[in-house]
N, C-alpha and C positions, 0 to 999 in steps of 0.2 A: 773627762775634761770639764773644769769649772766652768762657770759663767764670770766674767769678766765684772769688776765693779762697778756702779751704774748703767750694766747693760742690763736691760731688761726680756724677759723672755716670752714669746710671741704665744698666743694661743692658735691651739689650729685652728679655726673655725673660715671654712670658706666663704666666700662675698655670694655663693648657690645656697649653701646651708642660713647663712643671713639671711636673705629674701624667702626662704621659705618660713622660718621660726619669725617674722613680721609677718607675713600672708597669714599665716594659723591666729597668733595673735589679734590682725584684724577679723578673721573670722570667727573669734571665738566672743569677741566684742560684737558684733553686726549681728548672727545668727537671731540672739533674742530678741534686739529692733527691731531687723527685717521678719521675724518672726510674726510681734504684735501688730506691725504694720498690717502685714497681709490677713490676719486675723480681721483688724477695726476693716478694712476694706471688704473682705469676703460675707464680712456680717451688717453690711450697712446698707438700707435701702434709702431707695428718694426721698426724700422729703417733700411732700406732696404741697406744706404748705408756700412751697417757695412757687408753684407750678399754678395755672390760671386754662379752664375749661377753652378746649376747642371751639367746642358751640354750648351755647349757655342749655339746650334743651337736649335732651334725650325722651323722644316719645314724651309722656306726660309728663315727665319728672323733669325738676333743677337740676343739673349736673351740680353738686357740691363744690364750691369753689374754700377750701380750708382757710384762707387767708380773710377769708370775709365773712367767718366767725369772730375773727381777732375782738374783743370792743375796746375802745379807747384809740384807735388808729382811724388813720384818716380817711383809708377806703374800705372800712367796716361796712357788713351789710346791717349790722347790730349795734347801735350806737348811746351810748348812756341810759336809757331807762324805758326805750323807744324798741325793744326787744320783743314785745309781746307783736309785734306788726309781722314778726317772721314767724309765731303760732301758726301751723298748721300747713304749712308749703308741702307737700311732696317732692321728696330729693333722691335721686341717684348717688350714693357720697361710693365712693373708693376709698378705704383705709387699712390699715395696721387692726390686724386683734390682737387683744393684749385682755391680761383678767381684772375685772373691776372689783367691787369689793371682797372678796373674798378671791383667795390661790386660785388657782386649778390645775390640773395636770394635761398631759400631750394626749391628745386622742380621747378626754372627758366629754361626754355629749351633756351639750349645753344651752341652755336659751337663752341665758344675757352673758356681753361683754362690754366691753370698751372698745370702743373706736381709733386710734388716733391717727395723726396724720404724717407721723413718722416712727421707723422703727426701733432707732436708737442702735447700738450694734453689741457684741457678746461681749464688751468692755465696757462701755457706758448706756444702763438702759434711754430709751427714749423721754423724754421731757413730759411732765405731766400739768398742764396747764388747765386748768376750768374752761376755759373759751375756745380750747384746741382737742375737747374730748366729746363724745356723745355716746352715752350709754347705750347700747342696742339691747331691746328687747324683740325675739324672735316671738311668731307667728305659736301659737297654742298647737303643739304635733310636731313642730317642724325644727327639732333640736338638729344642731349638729357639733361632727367634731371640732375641740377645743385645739388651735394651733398657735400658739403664742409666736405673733409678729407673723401672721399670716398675710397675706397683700388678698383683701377681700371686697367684694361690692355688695352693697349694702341697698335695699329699696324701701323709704317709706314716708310715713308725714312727722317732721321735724317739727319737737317740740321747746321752746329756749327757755328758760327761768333766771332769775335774778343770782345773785351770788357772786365770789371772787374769781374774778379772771385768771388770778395766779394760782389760784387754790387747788386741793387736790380732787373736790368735788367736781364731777362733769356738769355745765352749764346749757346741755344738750342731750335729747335723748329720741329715739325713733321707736316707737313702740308697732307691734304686727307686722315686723320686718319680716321680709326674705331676704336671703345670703346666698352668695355662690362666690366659691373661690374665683381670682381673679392672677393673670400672671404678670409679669415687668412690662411685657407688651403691649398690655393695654393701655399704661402709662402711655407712652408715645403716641399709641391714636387718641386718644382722648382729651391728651393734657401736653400743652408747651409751657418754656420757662418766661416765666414773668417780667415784661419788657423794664 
């Protein structure tokens, strides 16, 4: 039996098999979004510099307030050329390890790094600004392991110098540190978000 002329002939495809071959389709588009999404999420710590000290002391030391490194803002502790007045403070900082001038590898025992105040996550590293970085130099004996974007506390006497804020040179360095890893949690006691 022919088909008649201008009649047109129907495909089988059911309105079940339709909504499934769109379902696949959305999922095959979503999977890699929702993939990197979870990625930039699972790899992303606080940014510390958004966050403002509980109590400005800890035992002897300044609790590190990262925002009042910034210079050129308005509630800088460090302000145009007036930097040398922050020589020599003793500070508590919490931050980010990351490797300064030279690589290093996971598990490298180490006596200097870099400090910062945010992680950055496994898609975009973290931001490297001169007025947002402090060079740590540890304690003579007292290396330890190298963990890149470790959430670490840091103890010692802050020292500031001239140079670009935006640069990639650190305008900050604590020399005869001690370190000890530090977890998320201590975030929260320590540090609230900045009014």
């Amino acid at each position: 039996m022919g088909l008649r002329p201008g009649r047109k002939r129907k495909l089988g495809v059911s309105p079940g098999e339709q909504r499934r071959a769109l379902i696949l389709i959305v999922c095959i588009a979503c999977v890699p979004l929702l993939g990197t999404v979870a990625v930039v999420v699972s790899t992303t710590g606080s940014d510390l510099s958004d966050l403002a000290p509980l109590t400005p002391r800890a035992g002897e030391y300044l609790v590190l307030d990262w925002s009042a490194l910034q210079r050129d803002r308005p509630h800088a502790m460090v302000a145009g050329h007036e930097f040398a007045a922050f020589n020599g403070v003793a500070v508590q900082a919490l931050g980010y390890m990351t490797d300064g001038d030279r690589p290093l590898t996971k598990g490298e025992k180490v006596r200097d790094f870099f400090l910062l105040p945010d992680s950055g996550n496994l898609i975009h590293p973290a931001h490297r600004f001169g007025d947002q970085m402090i060079a740590v130099h540890l304690r003579e004996g007292d290396p330890i392991a190298f963990s890149p974007m470790a959430l670490v506390w840091v103890w010692g006497t802050l020292q500031a110098s001239a140079g670009d804020p935006a640069g990639a040179k650190p305008l900050y360095a604590l020399d005869q540190v001690r370190s000890q890893p530090a977890d998320k949690a201590e975030i929260r006691k320590y540090f609230v978000f900045r009014q």
